[in-house]
Backbone as CSV, one residue per row, in Angstrom:
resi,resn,N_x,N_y,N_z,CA_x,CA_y,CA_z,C_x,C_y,C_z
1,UNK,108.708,212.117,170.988,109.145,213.200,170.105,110.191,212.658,169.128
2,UNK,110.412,213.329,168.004,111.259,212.815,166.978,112.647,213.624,167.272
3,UNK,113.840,212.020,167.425,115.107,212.735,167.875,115.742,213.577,166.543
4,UNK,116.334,214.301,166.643,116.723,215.451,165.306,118.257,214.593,165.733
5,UNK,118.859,214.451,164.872,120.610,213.928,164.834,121.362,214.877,164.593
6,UNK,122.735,214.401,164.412,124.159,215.761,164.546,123.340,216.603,162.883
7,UNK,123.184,215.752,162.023,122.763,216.374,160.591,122.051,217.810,160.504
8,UNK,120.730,217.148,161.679,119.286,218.487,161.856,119.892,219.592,162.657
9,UNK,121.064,219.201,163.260,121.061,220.705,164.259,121.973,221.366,163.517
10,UNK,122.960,221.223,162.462,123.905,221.483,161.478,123.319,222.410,160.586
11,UNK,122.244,221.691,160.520,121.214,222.300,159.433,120.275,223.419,159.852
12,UNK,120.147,223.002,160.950,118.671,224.179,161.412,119.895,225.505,161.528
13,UNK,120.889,225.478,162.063,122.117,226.177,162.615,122.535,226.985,161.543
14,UNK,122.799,226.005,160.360,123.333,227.157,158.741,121.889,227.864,158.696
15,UNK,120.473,227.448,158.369,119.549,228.099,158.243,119.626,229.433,159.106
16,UNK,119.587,229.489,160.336,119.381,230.687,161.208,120.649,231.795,160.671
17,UNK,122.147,231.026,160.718,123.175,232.087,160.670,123.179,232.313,159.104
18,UNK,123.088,231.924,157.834,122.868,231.989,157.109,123.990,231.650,155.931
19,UNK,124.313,230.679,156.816,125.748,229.538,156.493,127.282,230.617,157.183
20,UNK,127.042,231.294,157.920,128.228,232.409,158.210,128.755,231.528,159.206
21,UNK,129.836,231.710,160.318,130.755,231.262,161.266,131.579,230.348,159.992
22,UNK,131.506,228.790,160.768,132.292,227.633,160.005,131.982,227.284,158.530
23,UNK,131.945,228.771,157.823,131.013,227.915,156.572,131.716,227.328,155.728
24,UNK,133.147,226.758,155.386,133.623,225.964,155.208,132.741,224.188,155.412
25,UNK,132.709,224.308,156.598,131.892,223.157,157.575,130.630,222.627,157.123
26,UNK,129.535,224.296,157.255,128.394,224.108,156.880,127.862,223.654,155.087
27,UNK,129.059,224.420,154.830,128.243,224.080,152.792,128.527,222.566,152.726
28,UNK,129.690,222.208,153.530,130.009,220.290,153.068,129.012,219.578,153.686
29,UNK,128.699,220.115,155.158,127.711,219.791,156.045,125.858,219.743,155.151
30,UNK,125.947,220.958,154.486,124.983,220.524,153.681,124.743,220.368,152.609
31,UNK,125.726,220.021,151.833,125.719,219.201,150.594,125.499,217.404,150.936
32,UNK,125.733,216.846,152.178,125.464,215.590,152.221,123.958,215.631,153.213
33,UNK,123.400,217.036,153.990,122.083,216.950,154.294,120.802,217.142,153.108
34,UNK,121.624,216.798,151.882,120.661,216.811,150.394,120.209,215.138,150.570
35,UNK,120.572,214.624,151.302,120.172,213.499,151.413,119.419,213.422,152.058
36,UNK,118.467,211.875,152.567,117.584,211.768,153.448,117.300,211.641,154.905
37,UNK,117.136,213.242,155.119,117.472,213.387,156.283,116.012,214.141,157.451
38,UNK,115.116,212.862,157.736,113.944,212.962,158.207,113.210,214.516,158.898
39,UNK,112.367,215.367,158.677,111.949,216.198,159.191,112.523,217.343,158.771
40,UNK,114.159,217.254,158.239,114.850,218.879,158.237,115.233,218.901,157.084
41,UNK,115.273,217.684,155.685,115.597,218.018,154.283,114.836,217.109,153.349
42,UNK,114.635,217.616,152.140,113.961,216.552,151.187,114.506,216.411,150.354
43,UNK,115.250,215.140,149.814,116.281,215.080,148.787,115.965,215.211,147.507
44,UNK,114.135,215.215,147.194,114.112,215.377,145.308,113.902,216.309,145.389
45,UNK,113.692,217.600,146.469,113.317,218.883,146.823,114.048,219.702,145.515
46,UNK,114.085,219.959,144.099,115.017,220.649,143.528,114.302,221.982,143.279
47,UNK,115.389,222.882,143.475,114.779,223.942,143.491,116.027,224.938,142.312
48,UNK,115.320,225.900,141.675,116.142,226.807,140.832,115.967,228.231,141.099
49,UNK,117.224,228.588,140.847,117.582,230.419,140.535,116.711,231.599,139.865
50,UNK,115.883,232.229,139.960,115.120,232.825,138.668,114.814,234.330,139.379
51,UNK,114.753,234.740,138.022,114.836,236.376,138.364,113.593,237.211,138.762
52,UNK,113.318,238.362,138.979,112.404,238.991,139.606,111.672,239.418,138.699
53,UNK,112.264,239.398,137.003,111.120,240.240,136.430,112.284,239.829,134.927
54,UNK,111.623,239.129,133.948,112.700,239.023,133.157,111.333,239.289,131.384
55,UNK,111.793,239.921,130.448,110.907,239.669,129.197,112.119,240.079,127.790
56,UNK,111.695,239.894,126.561,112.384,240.220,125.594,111.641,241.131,124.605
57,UNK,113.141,242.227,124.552,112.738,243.484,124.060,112.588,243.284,122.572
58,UNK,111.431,243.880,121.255,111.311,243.376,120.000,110.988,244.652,119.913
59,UNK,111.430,244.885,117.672,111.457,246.030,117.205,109.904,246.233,117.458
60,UNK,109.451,247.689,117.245,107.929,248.121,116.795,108.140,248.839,115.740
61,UNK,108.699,248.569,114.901,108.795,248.780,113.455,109.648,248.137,112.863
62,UNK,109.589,248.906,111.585,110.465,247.840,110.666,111.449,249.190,110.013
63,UNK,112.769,248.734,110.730,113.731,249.640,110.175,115.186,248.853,110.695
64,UNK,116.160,249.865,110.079,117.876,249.412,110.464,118.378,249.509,111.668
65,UNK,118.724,248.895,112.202,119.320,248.999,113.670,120.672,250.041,113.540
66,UNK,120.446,250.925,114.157,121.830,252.170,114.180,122.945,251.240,115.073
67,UNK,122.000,251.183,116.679,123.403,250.775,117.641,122.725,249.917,118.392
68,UNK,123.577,248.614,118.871,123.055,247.925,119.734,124.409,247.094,120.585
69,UNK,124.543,248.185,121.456,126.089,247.878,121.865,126.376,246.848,122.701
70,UNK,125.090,246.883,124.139,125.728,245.611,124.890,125.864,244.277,124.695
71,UNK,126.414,243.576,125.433,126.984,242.464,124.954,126.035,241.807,126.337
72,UNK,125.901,240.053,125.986,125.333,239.455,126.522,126.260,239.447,128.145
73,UNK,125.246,239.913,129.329,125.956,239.246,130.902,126.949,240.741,131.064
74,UNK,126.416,241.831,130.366,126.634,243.266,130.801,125.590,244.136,131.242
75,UNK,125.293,244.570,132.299,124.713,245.198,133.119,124.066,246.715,132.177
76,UNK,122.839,247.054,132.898,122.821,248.164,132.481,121.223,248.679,133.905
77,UNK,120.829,250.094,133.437,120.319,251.384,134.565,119.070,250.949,134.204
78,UNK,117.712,251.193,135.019,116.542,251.436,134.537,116.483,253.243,133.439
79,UNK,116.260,253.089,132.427,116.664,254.118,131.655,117.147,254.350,130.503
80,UNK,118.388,253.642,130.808,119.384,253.084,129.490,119.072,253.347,127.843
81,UNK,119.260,254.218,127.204,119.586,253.969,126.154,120.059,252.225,125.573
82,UNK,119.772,251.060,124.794,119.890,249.985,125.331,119.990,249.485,122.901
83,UNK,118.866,250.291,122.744,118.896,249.809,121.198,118.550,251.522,120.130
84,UNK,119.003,251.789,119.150,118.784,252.999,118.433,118.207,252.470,116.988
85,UNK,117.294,252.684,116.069,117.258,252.513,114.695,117.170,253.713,113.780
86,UNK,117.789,253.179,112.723,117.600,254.554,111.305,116.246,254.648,111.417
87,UNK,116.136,256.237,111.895,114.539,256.119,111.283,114.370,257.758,110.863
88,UNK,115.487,257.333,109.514,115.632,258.681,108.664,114.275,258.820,107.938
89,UNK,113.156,257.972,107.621,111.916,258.229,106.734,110.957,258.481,108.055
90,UNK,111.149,258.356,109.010,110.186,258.092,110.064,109.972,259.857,110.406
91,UNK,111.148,260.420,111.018,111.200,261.633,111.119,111.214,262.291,109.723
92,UNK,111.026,262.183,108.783,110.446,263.073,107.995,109.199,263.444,107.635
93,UNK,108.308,261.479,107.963,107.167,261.696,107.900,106.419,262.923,109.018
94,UNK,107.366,262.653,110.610,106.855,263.930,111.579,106.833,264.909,110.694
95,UNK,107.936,265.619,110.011,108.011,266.760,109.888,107.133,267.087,108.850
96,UNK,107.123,266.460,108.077,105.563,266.757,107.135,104.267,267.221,107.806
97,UNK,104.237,266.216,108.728,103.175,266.759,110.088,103.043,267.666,110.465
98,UNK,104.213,267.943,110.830,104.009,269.184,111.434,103.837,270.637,110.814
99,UNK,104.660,270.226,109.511,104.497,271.303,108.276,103.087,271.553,108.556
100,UNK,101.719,270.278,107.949,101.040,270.833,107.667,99.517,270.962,108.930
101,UNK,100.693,270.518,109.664,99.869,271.235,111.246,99.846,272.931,110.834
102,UNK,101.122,273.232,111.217,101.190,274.885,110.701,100.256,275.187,109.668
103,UNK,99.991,274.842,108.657,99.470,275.002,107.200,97.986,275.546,107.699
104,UNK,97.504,274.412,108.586,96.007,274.466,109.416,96.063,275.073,110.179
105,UNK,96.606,275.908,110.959,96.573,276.987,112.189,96.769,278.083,111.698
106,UNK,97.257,278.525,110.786,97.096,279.738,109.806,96.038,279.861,109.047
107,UNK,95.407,278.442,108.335,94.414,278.732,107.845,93.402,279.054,108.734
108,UNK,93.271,278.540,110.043,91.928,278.603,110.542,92.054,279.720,111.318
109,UNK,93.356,280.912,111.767,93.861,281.518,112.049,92.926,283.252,110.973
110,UNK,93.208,282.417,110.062,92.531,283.405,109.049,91.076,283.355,108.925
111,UNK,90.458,282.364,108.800,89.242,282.190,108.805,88.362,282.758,109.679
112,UNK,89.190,282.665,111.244,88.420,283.617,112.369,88.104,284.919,111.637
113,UNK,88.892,285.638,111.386,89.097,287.024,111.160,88.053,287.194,110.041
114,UNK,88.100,286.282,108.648,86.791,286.445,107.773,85.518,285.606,108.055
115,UNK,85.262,285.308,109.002,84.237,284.893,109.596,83.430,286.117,110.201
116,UNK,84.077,287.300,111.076,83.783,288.337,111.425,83.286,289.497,110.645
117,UNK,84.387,289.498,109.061,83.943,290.382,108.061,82.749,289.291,107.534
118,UNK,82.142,288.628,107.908,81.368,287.856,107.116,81.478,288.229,105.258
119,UNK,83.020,287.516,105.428,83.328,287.500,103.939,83.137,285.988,103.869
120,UNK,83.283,284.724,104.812,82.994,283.485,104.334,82.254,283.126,105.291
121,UNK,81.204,281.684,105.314,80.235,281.160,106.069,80.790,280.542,107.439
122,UNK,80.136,280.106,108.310,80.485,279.466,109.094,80.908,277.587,109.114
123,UNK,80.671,277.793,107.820,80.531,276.290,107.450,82.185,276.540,107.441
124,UNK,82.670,276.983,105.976,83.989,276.852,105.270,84.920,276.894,107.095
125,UNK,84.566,277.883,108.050,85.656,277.851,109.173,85.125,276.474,110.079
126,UNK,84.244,276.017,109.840,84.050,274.529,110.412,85.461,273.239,110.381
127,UNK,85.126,273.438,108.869,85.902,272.913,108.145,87.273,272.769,108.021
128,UNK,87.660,274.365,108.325,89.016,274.585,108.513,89.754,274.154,110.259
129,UNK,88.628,274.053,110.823,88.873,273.824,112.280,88.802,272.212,112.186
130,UNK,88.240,271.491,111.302,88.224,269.927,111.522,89.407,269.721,110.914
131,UNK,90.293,270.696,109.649,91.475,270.037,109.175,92.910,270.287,109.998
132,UNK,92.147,271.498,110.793,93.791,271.321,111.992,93.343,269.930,113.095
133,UNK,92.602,269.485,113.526,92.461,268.774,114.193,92.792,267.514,113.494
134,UNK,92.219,267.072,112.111,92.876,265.769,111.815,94.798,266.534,111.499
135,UNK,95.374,267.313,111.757,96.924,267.548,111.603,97.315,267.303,112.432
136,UNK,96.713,267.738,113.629,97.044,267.414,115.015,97.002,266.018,115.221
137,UNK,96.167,265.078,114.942,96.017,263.457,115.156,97.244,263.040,114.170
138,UNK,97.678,263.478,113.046,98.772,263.247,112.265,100.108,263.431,112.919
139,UNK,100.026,264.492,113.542,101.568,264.655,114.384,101.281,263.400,115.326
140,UNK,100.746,263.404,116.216,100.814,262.592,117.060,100.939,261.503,117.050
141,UNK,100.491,260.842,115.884,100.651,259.339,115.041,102.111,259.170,114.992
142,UNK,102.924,259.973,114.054,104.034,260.566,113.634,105.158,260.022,114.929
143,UNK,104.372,261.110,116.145,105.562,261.417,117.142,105.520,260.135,118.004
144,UNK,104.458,259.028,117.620,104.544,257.872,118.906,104.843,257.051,117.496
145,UNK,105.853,256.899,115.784,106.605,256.281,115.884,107.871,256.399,115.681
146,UNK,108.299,257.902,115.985,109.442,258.170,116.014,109.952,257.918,117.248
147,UNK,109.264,257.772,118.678,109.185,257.265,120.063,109.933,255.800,119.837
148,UNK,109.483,255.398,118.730,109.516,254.050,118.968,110.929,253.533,118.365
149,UNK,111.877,254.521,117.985,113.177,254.791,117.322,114.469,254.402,118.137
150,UNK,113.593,254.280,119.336,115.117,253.993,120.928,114.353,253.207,121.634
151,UNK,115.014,252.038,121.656,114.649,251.111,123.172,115.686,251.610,124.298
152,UNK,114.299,251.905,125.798,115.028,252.160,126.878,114.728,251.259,127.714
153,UNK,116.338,250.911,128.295,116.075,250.240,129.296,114.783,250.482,130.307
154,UNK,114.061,249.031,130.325,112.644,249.057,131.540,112.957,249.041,132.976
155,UNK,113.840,248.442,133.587,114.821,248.369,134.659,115.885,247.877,134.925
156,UNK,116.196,247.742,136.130,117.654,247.809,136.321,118.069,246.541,135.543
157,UNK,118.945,245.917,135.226,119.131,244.206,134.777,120.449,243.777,133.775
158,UNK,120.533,243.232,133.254,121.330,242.284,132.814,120.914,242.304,131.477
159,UNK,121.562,241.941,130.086,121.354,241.289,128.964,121.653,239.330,129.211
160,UNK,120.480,239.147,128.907,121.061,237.386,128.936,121.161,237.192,127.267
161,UNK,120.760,237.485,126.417,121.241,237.774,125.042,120.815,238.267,123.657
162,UNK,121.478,238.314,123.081,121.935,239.412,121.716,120.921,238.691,120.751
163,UNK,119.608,239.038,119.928,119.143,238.369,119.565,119.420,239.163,117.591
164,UNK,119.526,240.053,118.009,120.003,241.259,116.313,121.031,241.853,116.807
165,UNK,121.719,242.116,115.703,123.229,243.108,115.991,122.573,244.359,115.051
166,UNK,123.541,245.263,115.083,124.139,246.791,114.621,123.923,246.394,112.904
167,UNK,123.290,247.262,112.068,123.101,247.170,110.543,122.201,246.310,109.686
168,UNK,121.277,245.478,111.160,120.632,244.035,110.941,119.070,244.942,110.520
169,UNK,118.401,245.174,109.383,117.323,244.862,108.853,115.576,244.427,109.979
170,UNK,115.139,245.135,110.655,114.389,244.322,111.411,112.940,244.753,110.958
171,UNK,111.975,243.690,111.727,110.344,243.839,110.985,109.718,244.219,112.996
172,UNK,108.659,244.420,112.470,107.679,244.768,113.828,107.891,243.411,114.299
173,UNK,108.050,243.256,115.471,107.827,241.958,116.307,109.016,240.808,116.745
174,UNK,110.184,241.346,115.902,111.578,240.906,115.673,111.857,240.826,117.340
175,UNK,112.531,240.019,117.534,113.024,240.109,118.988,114.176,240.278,118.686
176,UNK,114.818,241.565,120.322,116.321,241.719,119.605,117.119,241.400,121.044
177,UNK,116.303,241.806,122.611,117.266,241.424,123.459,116.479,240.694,124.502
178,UNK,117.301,239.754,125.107,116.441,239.219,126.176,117.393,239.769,127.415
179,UNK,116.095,239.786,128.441,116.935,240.797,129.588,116.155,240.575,130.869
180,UNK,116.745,240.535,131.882,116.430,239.897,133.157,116.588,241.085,134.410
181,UNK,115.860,241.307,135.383,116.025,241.765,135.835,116.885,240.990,137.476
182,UNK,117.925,240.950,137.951,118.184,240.317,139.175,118.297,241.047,140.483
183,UNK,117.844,242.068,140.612,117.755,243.059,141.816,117.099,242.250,143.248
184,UNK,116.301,241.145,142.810,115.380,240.435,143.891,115.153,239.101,142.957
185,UNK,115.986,237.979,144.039,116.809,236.692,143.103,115.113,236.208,143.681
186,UNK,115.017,234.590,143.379,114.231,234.047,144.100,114.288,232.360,143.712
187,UNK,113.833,231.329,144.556,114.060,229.858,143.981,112.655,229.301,143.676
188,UNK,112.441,228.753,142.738,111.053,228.257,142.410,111.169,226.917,142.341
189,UNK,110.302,225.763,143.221,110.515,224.806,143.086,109.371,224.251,142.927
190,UNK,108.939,222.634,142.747,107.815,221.979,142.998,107.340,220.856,144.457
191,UNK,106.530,221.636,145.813,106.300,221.131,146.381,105.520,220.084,146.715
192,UNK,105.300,219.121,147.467,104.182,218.558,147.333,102.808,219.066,148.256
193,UNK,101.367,219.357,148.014,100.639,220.217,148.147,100.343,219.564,149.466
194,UNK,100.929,218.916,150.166,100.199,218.570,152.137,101.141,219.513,152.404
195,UNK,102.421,220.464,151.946,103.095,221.146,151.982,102.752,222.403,152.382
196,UNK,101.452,222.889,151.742,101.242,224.055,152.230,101.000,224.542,153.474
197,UNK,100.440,223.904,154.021,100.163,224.256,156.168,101.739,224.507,156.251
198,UNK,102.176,223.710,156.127,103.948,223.311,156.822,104.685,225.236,156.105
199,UNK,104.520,225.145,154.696,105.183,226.448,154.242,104.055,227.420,153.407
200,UNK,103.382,228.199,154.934,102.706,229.683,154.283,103.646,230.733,153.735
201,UNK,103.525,231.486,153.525,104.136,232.665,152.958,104.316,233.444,154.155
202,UNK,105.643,233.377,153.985,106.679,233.738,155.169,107.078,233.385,156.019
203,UNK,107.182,231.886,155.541,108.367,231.313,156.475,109.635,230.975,156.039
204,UNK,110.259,231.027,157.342,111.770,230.766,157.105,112.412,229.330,156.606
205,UNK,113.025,229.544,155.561,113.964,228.300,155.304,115.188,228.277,154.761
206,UNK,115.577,227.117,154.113,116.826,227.153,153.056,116.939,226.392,152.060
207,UNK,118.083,227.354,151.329,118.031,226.118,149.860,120.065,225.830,150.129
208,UNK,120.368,224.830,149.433,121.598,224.375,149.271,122.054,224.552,147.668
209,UNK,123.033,225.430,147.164,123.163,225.404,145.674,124.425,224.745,145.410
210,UNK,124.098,223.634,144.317,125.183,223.238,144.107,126.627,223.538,143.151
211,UNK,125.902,224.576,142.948,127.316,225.552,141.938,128.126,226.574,142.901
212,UNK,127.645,226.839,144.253,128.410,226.966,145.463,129.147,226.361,146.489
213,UNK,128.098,225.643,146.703,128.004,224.698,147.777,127.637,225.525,148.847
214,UNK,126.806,226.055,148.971,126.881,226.519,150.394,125.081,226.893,150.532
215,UNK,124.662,226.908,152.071,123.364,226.989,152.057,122.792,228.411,152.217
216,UNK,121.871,229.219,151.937,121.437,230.570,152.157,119.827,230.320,152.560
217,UNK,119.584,231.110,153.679,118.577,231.490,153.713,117.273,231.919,153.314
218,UNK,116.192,231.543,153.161,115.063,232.398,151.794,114.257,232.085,152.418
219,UNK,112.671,233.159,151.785,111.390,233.077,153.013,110.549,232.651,151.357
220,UNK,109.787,231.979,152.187,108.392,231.676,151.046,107.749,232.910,150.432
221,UNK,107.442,233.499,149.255,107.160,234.539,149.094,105.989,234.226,147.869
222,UNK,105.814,233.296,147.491,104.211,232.870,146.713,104.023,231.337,146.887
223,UNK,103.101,231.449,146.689,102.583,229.675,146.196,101.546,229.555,145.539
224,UNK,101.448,228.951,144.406,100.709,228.653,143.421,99.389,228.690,143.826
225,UNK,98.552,229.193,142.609,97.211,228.965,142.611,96.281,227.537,142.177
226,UNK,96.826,226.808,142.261,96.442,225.371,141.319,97.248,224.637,141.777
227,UNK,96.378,223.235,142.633,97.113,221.732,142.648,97.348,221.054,141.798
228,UNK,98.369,220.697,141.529,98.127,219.138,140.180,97.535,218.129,140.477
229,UNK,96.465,218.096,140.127,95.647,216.866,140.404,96.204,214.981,140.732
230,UNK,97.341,215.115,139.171,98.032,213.789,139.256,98.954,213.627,139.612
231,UNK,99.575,214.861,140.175,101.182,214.491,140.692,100.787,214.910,142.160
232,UNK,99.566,215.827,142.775,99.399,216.292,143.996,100.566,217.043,144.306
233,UNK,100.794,217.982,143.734,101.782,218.913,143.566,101.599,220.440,143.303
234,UNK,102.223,221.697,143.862,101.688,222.681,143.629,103.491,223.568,143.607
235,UNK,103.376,224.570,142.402,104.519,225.690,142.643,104.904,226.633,143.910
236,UNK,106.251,226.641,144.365,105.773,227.928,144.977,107.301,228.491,144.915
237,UNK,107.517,229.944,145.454,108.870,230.301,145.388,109.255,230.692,146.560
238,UNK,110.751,231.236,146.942,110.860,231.827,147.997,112.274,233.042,147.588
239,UNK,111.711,233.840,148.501,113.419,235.075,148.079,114.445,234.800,148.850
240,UNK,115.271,235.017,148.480,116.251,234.905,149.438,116.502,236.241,150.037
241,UNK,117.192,236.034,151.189,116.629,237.303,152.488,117.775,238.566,152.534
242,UNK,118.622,238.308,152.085,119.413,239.300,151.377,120.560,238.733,150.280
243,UNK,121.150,240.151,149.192,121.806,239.728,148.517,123.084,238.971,148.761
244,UNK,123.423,238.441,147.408,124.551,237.399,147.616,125.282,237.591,145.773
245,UNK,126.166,238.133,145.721,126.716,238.534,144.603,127.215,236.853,143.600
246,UNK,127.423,236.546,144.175,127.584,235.422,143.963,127.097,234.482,143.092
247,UNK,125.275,234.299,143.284,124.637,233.946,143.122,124.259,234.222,141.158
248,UNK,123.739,233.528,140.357,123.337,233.601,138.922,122.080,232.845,138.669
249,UNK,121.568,233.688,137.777,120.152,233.284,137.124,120.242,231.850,136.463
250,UNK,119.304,231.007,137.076,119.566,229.606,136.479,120.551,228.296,137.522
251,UNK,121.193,229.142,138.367,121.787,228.134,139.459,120.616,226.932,140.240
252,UNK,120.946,225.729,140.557,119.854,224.648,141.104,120.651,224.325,142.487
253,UNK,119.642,223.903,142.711,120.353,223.021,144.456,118.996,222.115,144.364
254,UNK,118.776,222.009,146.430,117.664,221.394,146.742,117.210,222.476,148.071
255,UNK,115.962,222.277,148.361,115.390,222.910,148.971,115.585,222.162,150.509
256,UNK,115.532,222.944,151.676,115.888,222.316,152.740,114.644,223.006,153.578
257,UNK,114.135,221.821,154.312,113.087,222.404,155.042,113.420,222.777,156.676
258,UNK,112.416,223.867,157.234,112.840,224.228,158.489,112.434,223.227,159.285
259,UNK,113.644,223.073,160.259,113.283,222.158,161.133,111.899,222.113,162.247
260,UNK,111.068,221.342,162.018,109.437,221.159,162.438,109.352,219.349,163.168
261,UNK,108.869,219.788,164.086,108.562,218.360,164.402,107.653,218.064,164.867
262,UNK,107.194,216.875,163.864,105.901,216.582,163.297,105.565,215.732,164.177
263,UNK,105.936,215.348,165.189,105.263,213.759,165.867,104.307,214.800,166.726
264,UNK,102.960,213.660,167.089,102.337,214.591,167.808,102.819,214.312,169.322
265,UNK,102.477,215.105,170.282,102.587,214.687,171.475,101.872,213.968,172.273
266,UNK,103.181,213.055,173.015,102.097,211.757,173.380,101.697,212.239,174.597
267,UNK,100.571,211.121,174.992,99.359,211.173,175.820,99.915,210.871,177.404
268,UNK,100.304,211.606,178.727,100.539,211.046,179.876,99.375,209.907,179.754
């Protein structure tokens, strides 16, 4: 059997408690088990910080930015009011709409009634019934881009940054905030693909970060669909198993594997 040294039981030990008791002990303890340390760590193992759900918010039109208050690495609600634009021509175009929505529901309003005196054909109230319906497709045009007048926050998250300010001129497609969600952190690294038997999805391990120093706990929670042919290499990530305030989008360490021992058993 393969002897595990003072290093592996240090290590398997922060893994389970989740660097808690001596962790003074344990983060120094495993900042030097980033080294090569047979069966329980892999030293090019690098692994990074990344968020649960991150994209960047861009105008859908082309107008003035009213307000765009937060500041980059300020928090905000799934909900949020987050960006506002002038869209003093936008809502007028609604209201034209809607003017002559009304315009068509009176007319065709009337038309019933001389349709009955067969004072006009059935054609002319055809007609009048197809022009409230294209009014109606007009409002509605109208009201999904006056919709488009407030960016709301998509969920809970962070601004990582300010891409337009307040009075800035923007076109359809403009990007104005980039924004991350960190509610559910996770580390994405590159394994090597004989890797996968050893780490299915959901097993226990750890990573070591070096902008802490200290080791945390995390379970495998994907792995790539595709080997690399020339590096024999495949993605995968893992979450970490509860929060840690601490922690920031973009932090690196190395990945530490659970202690497994690989020798087979010998033969009486």
């Amino acid at each position: 059997m393969m002897r595990q040294g003072r290093y592996g039981l240090i290590l398997a030990f922060s893994i389970l408690t989740g660097g808690q008791g001596s962790s003074g002990a344990l983060a120094e303890g495993a900042y030097e088990m980033a080294g090569d340390i047979s069966g329980t760590a892999v030293s090019d193992m690098r692994v990074q910080v990344t968020p649960h759900d991150s994209t960047t918010l861009a105008s859908e039109l082309g107008a003035r930015i009213n307000a765009l208050d937060l500041r980059e690495g300020e928090r905000f609600n799934k909900g949020d009011l987050l960006v506002t634009f002038d869209c003093a021509a936008q809502k007028a175009t609604l209201a034209e709409a809607k003017a002559s929505q009304h315009a068509a529901e009176v007319t065709v309003k009337a038309n019933e009634r001389l349709v009955q005196l067969r004072t006009i054909g059935n054609l002319e109230y055809q007609l009048s019934l197809a022009d409230l319906e294209k009014s109606q497709a007009q409002v509605a045009a109208a009201e999904v881009v006056v919709d488009r007048c407030q960016i709301l926050a998509p969920f809970d998250g962070r601004i990582v940054e300010q891409k337009a300010h307040a009075e800035q001129f923007v076109k359809p497609g403009d990007a104005l905030l980039d924004v991350l969600d960190e509610s559910v952190l996770e580390v994405e690294f590159v394994a090597p693909s004989a890797w996968i038997n050893r780490l299915p999805v959901g097993t226990l391990a750890g990573v070591v970060l070096e902008e802490t120093g200290k080791t945390y706990p995390v379970r495998i929670s994907r792995i790539g669909a595709r080997i690399d042919p020339v590096s024999q290499s495949i993605k995968m990530a893992a979450t970490f198993t509860e929060a840690h305030q601490e922690l920031i989008v973009g932090m690196s360490g190395y990945f530490i594997m659970p202690a497994i021992d690989n020798e087979p058993a010998q033969q009486q």
